[in-house]
C-alpha atoms as a printed R data frame, in Angstrom:
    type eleno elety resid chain resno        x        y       z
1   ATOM     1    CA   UNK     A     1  -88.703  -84.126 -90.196
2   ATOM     2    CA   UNK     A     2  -91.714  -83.492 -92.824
3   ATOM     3    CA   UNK     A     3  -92.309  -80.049 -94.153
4   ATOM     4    CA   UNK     A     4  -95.951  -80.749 -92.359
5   ATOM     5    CA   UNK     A     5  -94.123  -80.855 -89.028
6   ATOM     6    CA   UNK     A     6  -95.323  -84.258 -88.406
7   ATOM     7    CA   UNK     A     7  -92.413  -86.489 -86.976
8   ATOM     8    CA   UNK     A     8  -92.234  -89.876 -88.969
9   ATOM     9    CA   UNK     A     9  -90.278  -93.356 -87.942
10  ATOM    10    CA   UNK     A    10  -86.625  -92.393 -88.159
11  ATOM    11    CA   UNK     A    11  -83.995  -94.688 -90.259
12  ATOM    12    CA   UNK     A    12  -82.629  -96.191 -87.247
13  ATOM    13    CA   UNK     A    13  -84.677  -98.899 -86.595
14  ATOM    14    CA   UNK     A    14  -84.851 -101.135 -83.398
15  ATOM    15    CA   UNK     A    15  -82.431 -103.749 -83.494
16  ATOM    16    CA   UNK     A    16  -82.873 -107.251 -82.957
17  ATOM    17    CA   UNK     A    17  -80.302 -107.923 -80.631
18  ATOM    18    CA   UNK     A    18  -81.719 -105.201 -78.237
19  ATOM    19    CA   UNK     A    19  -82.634 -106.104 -74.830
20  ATOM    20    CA   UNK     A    20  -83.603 -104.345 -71.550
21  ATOM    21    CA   UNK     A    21  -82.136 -104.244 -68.459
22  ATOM    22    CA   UNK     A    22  -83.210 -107.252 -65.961
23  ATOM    23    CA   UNK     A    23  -85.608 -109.530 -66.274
24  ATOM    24    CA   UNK     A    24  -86.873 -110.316 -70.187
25  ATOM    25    CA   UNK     A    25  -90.420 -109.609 -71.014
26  ATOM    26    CA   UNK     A    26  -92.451 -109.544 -73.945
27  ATOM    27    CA   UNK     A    27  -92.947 -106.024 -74.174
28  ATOM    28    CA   UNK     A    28  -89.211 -105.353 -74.593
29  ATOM    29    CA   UNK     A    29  -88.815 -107.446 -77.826
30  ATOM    30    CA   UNK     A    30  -88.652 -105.479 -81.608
31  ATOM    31    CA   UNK     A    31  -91.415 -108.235 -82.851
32  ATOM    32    CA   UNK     A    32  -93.996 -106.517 -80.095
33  ATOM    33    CA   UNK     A    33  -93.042 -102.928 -81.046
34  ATOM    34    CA   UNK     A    34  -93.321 -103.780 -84.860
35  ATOM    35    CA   UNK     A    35  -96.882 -105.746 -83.840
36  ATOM    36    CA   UNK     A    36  -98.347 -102.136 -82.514
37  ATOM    37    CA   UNK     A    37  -97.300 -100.502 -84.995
38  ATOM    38    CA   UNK     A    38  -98.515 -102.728 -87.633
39  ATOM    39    CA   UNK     A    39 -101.749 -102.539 -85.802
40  ATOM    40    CA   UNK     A    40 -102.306  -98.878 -86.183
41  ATOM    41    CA   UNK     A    41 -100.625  -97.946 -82.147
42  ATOM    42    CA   UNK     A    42  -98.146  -95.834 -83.624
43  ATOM    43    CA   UNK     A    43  -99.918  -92.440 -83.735
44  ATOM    44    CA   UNK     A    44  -98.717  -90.224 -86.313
45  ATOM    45    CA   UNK     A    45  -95.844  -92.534 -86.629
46  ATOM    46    CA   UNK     A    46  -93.535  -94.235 -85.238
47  ATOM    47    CA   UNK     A    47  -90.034  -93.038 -84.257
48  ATOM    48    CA   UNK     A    48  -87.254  -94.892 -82.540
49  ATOM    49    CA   UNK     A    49  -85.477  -92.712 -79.781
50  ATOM    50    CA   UNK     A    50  -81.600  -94.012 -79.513
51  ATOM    51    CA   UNK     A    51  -78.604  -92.736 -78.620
52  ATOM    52    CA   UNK     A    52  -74.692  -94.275 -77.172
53  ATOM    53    CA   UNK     A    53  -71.916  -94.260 -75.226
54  ATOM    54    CA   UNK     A    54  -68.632  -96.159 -76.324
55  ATOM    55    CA   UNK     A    55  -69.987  -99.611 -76.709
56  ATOM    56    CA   UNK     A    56  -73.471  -99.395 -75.649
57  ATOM    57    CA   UNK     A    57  -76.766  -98.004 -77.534
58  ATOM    58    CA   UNK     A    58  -79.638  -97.089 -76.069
59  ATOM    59    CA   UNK     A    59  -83.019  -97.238 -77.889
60  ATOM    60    CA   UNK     A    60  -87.102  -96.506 -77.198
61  ATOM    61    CA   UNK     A    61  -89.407  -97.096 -79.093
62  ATOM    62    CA   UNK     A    62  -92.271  -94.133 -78.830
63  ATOM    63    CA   UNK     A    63  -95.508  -93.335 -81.281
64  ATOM    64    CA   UNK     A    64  -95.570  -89.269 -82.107
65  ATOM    65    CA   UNK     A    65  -99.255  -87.983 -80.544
66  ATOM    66    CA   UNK     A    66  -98.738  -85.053 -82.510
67  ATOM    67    CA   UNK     A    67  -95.818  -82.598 -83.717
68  ATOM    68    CA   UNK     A    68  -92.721  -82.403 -80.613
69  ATOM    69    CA   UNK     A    69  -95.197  -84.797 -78.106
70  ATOM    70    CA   UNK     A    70  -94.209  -88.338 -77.949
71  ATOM    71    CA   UNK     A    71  -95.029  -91.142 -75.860
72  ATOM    72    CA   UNK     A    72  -94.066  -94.977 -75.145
73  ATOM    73    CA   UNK     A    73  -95.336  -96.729 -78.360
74  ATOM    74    CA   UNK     A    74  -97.712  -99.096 -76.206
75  ATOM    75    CA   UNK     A    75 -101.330 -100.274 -75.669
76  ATOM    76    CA   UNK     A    76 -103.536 -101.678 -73.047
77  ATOM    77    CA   UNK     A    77 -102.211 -105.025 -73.519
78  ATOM    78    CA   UNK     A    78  -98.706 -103.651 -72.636
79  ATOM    79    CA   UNK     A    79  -97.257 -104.140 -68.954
80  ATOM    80    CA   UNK     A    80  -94.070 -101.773 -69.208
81  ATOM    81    CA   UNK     A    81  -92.354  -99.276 -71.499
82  ATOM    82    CA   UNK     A    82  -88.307  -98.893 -70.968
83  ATOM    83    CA   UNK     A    83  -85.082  -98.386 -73.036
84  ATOM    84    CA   UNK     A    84  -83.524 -100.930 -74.217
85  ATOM    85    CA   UNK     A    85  -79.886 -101.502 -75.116
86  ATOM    86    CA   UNK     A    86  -77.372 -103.325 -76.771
87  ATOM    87    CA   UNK     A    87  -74.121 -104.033 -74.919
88  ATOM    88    CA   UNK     A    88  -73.725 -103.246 -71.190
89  ATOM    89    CA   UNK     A    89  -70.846 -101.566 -70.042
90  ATOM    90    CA   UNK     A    90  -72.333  -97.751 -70.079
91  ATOM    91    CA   UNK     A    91  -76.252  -97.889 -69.714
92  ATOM    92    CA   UNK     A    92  -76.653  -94.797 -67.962
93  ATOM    93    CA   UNK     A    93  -74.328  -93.019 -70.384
94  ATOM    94    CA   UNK     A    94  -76.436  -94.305 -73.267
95  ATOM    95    CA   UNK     A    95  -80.020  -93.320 -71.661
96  ATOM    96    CA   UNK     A    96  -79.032  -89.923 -71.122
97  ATOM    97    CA   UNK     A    97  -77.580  -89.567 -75.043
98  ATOM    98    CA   UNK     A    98  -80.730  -91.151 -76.015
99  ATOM    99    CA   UNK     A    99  -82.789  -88.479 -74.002
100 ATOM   100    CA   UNK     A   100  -80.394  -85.714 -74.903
101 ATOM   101    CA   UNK     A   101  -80.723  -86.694 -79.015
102 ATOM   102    CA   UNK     A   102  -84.824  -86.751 -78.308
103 ATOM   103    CA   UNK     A   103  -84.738  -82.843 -76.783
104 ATOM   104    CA   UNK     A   104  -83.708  -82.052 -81.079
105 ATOM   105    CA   UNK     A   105  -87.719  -83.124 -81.483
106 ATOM   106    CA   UNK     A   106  -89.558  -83.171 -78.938
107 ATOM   107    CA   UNK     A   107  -90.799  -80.742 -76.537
108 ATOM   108    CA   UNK     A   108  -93.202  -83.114 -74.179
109 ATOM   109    CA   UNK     A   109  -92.479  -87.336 -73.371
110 ATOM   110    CA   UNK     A   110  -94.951  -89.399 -71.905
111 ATOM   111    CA   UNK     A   111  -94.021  -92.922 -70.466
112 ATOM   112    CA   UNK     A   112  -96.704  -95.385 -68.704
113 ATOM   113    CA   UNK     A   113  -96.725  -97.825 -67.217
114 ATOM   114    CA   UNK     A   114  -92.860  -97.857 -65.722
115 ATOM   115    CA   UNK     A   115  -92.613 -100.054 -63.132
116 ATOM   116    CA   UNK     A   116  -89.115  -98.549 -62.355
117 ATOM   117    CA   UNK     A   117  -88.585  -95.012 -61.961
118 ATOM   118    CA   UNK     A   118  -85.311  -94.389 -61.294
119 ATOM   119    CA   UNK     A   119  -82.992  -94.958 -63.959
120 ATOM   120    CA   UNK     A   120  -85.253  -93.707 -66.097
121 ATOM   121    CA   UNK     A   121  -85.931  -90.594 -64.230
122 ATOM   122    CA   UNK     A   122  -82.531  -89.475 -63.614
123 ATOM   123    CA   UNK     A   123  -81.438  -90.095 -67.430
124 ATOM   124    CA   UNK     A   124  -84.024  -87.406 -68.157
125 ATOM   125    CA   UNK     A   125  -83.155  -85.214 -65.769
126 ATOM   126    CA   UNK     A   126  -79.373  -85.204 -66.161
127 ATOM   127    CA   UNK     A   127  -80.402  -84.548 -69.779
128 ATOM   128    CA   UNK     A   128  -82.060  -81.176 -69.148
129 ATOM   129    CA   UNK     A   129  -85.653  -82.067 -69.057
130 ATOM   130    CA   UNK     A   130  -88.016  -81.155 -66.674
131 ATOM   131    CA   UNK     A   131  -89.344  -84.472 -64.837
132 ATOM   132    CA   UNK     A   132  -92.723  -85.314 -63.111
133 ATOM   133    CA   UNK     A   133  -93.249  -88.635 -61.885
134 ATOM   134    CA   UNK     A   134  -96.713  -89.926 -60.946
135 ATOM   135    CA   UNK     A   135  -98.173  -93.196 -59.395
136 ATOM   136    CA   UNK     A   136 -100.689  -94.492 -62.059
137 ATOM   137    CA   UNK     A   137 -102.259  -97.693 -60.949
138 ATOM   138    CA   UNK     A   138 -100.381 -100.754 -60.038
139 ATOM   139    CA   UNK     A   139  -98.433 -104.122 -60.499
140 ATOM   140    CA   UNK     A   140  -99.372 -107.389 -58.598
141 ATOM   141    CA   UNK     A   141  -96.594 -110.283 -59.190
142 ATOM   142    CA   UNK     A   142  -95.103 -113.525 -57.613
143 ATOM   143    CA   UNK     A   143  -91.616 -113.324 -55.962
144 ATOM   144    CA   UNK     A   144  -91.367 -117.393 -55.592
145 ATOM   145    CA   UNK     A   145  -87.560 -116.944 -54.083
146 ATOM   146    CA   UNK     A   146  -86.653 -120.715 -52.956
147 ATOM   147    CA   UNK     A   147  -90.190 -121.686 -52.537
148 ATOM   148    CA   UNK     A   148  -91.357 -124.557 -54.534
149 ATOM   149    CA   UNK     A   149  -95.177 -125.003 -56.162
150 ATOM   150    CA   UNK     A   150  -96.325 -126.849 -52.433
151 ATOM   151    CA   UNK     A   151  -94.581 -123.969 -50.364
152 ATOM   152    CA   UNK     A   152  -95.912 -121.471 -52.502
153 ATOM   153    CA   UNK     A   153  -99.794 -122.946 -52.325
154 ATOM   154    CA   UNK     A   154  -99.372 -123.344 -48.603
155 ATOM   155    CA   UNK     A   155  -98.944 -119.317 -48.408
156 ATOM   156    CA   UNK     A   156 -101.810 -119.087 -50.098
157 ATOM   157    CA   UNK     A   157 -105.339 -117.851 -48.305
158 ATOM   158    CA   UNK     A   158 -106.929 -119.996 -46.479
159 ATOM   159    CA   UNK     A   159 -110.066 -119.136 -48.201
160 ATOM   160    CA   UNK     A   160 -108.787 -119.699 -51.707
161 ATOM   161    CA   UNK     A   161 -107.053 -123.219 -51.152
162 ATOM   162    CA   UNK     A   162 -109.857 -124.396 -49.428
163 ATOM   163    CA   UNK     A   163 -112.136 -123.469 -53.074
164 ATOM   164    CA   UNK     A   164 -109.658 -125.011 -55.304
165 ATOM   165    CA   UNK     A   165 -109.650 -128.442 -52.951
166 ATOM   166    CA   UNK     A   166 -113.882 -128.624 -52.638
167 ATOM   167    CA   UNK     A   167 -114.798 -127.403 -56.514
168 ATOM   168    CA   UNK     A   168 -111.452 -130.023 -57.938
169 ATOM   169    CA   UNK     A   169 -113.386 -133.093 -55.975
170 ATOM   170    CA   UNK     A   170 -116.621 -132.822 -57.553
171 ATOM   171    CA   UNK     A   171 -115.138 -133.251 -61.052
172 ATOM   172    CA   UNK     A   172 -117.556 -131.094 -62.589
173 ATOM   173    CA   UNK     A   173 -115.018 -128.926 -64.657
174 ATOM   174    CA   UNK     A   174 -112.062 -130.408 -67.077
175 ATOM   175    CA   UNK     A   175 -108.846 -128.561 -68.079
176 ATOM   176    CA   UNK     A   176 -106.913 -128.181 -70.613
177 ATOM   177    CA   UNK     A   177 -103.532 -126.794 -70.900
178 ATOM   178    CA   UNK     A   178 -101.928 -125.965 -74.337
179 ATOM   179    CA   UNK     A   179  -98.442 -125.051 -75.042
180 ATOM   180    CA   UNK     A   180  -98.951 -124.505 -78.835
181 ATOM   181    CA   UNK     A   181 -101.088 -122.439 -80.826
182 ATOM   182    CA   UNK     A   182 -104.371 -123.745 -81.425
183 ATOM   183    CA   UNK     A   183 -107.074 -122.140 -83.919
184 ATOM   184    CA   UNK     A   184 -109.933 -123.815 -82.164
185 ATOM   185    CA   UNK     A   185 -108.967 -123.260 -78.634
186 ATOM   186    CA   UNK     A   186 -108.091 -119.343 -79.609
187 ATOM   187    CA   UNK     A   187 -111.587 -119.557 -80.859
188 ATOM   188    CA   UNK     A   188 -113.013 -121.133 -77.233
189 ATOM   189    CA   UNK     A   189 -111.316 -118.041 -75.831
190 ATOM   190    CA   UNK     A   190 -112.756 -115.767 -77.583
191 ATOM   191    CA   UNK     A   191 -116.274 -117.313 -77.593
192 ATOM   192    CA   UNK     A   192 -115.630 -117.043 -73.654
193 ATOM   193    CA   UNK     A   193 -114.781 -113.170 -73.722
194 ATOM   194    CA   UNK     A   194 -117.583 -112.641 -75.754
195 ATOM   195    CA   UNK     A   195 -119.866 -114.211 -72.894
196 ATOM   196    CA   UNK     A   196 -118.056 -112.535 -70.206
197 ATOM   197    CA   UNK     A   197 -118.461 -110.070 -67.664
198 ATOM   198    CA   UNK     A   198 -115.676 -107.893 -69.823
199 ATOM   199    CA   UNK     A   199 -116.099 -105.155 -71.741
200 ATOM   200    CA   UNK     A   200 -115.721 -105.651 -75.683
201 ATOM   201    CA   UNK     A   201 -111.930 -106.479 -76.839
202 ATOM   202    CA   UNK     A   202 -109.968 -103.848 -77.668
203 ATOM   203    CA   UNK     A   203 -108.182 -104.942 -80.657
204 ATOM   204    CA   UNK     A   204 -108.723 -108.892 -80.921
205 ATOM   205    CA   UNK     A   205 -106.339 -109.209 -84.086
206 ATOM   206    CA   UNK     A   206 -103.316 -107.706 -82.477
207 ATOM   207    CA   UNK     A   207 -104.020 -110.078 -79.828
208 ATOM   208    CA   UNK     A   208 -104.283 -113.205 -81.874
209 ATOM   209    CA   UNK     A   209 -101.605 -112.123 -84.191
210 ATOM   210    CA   UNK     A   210  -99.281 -112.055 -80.346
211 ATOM   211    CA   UNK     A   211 -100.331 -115.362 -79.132
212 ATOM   212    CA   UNK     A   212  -99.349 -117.021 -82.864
213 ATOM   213    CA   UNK     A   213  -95.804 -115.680 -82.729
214 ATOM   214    CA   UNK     A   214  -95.749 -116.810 -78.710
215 ATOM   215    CA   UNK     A   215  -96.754 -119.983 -79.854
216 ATOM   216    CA   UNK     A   216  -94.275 -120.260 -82.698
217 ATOM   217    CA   UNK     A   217  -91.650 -119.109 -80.082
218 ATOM   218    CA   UNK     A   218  -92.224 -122.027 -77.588
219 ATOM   219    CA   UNK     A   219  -93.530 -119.668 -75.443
220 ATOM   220    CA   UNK     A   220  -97.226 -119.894 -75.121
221 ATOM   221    CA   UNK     A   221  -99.272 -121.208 -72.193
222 ATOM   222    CA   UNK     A   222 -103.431 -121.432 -72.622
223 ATOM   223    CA   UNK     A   223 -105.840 -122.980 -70.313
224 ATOM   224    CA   UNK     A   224 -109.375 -123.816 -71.446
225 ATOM   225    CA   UNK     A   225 -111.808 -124.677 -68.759
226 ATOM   226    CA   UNK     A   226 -114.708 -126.651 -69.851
227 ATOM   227    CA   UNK     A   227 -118.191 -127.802 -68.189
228 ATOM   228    CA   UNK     A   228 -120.028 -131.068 -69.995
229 ATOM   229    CA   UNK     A   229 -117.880 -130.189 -73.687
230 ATOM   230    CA   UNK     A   230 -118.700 -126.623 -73.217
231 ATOM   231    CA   UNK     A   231 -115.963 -123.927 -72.775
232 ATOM   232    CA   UNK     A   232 -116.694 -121.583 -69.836
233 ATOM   233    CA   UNK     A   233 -113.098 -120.639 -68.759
234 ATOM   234    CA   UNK     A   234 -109.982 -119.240 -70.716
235 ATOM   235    CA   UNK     A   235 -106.655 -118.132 -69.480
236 ATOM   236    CA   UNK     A   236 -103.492 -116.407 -71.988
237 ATOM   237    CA   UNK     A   237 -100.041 -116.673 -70.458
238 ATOM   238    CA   UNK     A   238  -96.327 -117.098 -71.410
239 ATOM   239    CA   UNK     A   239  -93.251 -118.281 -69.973
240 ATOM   240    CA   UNK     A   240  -90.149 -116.145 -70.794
241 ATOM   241    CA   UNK     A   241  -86.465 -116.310 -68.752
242 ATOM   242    CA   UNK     A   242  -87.837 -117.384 -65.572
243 ATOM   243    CA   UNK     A   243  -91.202 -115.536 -65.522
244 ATOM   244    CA   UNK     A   244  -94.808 -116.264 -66.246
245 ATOM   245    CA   UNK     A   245  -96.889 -113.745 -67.555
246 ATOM   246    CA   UNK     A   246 -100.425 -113.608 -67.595
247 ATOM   247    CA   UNK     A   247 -101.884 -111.434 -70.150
248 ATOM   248    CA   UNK     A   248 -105.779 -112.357 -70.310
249 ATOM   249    CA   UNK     A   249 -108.526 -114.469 -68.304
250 ATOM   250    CA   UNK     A   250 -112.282 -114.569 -69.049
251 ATOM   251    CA   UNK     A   251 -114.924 -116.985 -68.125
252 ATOM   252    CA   UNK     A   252 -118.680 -117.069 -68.651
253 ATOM   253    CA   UNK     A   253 -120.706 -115.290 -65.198
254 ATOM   254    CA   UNK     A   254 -123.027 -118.186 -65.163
255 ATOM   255    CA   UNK     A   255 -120.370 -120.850 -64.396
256 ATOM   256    CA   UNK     A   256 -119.320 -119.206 -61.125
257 ATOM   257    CA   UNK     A   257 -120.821 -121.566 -58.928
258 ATOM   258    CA   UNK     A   258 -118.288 -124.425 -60.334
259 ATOM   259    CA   UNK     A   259 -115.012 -121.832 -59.897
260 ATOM   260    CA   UNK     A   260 -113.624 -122.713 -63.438
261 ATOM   261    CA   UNK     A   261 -111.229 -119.876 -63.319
262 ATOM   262    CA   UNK     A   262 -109.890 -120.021 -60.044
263 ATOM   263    CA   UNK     A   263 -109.319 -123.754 -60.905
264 ATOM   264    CA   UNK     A   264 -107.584 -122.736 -64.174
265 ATOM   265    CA   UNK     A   265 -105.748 -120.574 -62.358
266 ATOM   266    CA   UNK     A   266 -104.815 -123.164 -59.914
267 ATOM   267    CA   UNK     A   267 -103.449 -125.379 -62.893
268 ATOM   268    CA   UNK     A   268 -101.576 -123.158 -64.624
269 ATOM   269    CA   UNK     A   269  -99.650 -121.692 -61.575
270 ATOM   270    CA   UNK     A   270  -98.672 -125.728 -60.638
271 ATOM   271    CA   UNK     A   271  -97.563 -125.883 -65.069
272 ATOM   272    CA   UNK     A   272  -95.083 -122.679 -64.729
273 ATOM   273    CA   UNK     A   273  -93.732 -123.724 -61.495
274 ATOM   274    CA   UNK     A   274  -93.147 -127.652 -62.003
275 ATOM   275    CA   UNK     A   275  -92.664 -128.106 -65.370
276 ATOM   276    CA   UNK     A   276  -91.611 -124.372 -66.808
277 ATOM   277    CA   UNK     A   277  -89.598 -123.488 -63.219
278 ATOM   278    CA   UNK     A   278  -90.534 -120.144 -63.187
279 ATOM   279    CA   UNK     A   279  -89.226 -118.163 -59.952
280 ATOM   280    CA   UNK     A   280  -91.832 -115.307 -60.875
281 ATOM   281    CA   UNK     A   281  -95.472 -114.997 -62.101
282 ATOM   282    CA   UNK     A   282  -96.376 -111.373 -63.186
283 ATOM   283    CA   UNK     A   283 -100.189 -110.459 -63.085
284 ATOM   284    CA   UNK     A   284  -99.706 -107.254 -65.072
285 ATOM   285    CA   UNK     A   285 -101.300 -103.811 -64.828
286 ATOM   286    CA   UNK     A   286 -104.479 -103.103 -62.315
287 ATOM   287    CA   UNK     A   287 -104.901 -103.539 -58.873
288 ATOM   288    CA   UNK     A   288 -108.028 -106.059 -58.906
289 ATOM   289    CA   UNK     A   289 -108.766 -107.355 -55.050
290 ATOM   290    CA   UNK     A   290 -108.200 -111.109 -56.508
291 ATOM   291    CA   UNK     A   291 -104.821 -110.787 -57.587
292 ATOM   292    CA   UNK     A   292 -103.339 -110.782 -54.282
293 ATOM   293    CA   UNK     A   293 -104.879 -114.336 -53.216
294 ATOM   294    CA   UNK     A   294 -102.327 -115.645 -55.749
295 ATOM   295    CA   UNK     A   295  -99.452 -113.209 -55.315
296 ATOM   296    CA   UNK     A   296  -96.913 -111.529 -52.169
297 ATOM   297    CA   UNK     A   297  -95.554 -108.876 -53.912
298 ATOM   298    CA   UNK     A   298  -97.153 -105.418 -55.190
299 ATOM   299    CA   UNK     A   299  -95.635 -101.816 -56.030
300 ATOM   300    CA   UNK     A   300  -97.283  -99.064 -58.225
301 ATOM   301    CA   UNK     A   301  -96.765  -98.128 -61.534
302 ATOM   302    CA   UNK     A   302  -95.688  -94.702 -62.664
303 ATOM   303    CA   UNK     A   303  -96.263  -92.159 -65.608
304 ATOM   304    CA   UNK     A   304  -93.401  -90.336 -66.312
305 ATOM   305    CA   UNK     A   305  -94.139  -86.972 -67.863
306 ATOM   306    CA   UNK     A   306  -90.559  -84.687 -69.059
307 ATOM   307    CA   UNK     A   307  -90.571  -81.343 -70.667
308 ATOM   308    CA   UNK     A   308  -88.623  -79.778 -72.815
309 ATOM   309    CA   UNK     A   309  -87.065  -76.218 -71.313
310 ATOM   310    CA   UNK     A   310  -85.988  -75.021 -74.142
311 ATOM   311    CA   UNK     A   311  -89.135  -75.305 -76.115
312 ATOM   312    CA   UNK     A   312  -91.682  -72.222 -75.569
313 ATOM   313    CA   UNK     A   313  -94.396  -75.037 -76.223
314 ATOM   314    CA   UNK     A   314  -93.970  -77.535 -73.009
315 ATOM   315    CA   UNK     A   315  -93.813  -74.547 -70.898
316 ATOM   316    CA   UNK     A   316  -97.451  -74.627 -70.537
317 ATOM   317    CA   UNK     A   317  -98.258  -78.132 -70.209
318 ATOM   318    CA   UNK     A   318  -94.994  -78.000 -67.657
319 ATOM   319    CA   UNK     A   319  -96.939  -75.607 -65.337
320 ATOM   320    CA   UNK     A   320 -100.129  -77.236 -64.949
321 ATOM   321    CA   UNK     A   321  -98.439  -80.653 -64.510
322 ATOM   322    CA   UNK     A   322  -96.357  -79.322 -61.687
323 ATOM   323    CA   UNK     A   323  -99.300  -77.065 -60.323
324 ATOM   324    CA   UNK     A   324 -101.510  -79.735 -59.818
325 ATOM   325    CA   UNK     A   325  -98.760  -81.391 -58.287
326 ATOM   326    CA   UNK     A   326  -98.484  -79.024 -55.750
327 ATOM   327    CA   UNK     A   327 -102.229  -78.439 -55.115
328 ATOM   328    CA   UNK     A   328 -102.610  -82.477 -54.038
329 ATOM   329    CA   UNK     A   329  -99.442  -81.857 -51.611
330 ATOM   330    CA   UNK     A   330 -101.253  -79.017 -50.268
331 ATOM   331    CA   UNK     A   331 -104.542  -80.675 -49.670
């Protein structure tokens, strides 16, 4: 701890070898934590939560908002925050000693999105903080289960296979799909954003910098749509143990008429499921009315809020958390 009272990033690092529980994502590797904070997401600093039981450590990553408040070091582009761990046998153990350690401090946690609750809730609790959960948006994603890419399109809408089958025919719009990083395509995409309906890019040099390493990593999938040599359509996903992620789509308003992004969209979801054999396709944050045309499963994301009893300064934020709590239950 500084004499200013300002926490900075501790000694004990992330470790490469740590991993979280389930499914791998992006979001969970030390390379994405090290890419926000490298990018100015860290706050005040960054400081690495951790604690263990026998074989098992426990770690989270978190950016200090200002003296004793933390929160999950992510941004917009994120789709989870959770602990990680290395080794197995005692994970609960080791994500209530992390919690416990944190309580030395920090006197308020923030975590969003979580797309889990549970573990993490109980950790906290069983640690002596004070928990509120809270829906805060939601998840769309693709639970493909023994359904191959033909089974999965047949489940599709009506309305949406029948759009994919009339705008493919006229052979107005050409696709590309990349698997490597591509300087000139990255530029497409962003030429594309620019021209969209989208708001301004929140930080397009954390972005790039996350497709390169994808890219490097064997990981990357791009689609660029493209009317007469013109780009009008651009798509950012990877493929990671078994799941697809889509991070960002754009295309340019005027091209509606020819669908370039739904048939982007179309091509991709046939590339992750033939060739990659993905058994999921997750369509991140936000609860956009398009997203469930192309997937059958959805479930809300949470903000986890914990406070600190025995520090004088969460008591406060503690009361109106759990007030207005109570005035939506009444109401």
């Amino acid at each position: 701890m500084q004499g200013n009272g300002e926490h900075h990033a501790n000694d004990e690092r992330l470790p490469a070898t740590a991993r979280a529980v389930g499914f791998a994502s992006p979001f969970d590797r030390p390379e994405w934590f090290d890419l926000l904070e490298a990018h100015g997401f860290a706050g005040r600093g960054r400081f690495d939560a951790h604690g263990s039981a026998g074989s098992t450590a426990a770690w989270l990553p978190l950016r200090t908002e200002k003296p004793g408040v933390f929160a999950g070091l992510t941004n917009w582009y994120s789709f989870s925050i959770r602990p990680l761990f290395t080794g197995e046998d005692q994970r609960v153990d080791a994500a209530r000693a992390l919690f416990a350690d944190l309580r030395r401090n920090a006197a308020r946690l923030t975590l969003y999105p979580v797309s889990e609750t549970a573990e993490v809730a109980v950790a906290l609790r069983d640690a002596g903080w004070w928990v509120k959960e809270t829906p805060a948006g939601d998840r769309h994603w693709l639970d493909l289960g023994d359904m191959d890419h033909d089974a999965w399109w047949a489940s599709r809408p009506g309305a949406l296979r029948n759009t994919v089958q009339r705008k493919a025919k006229k052979g107005i719009v050409d696709i590309q799909l990349l698997t490597d990083f591509d300087p000139g395509s990255w530029a497409a995409y962003e030429q594309i954003y620019a021209a969209s309906w989208k708001p301004e890019e929140g930080h397009p040099a954390l972005l790039r910098a996350f497709a390169e390493a994808e890219g490097a990593g064997g990981r990357l999938r791009m689609g660029i749509a493209r009317i007469e040599g013109v780009p009008v359509a651009a798509q950012y996903w990877t493929v990671e143990d078994g799941t697809a992620f889509i991070h960002k789509l754009a295309h340019v308003e005027d091209s509606l008429k020819a669908s370039p992004g739904t048939l982007l969209s179309a091509a991709l979801f046939r590339h992750v499921i033939e060739v990659d054999g993905v058994k999921r396709v997750d369509f991140g944050t936000g609860n956009d009315a398009y997203k469930r045309d192309w997937m059958n499963r959805h479930e809300p994301l949470w903000r986890i809020e914990a406070f600190n009893p025995s520090r004088l300064a969460a008591w406060g934020p503690a009361l109106k958390a759990f007030a207005r709590s109570l005035l939506r239950k009444e109401k």
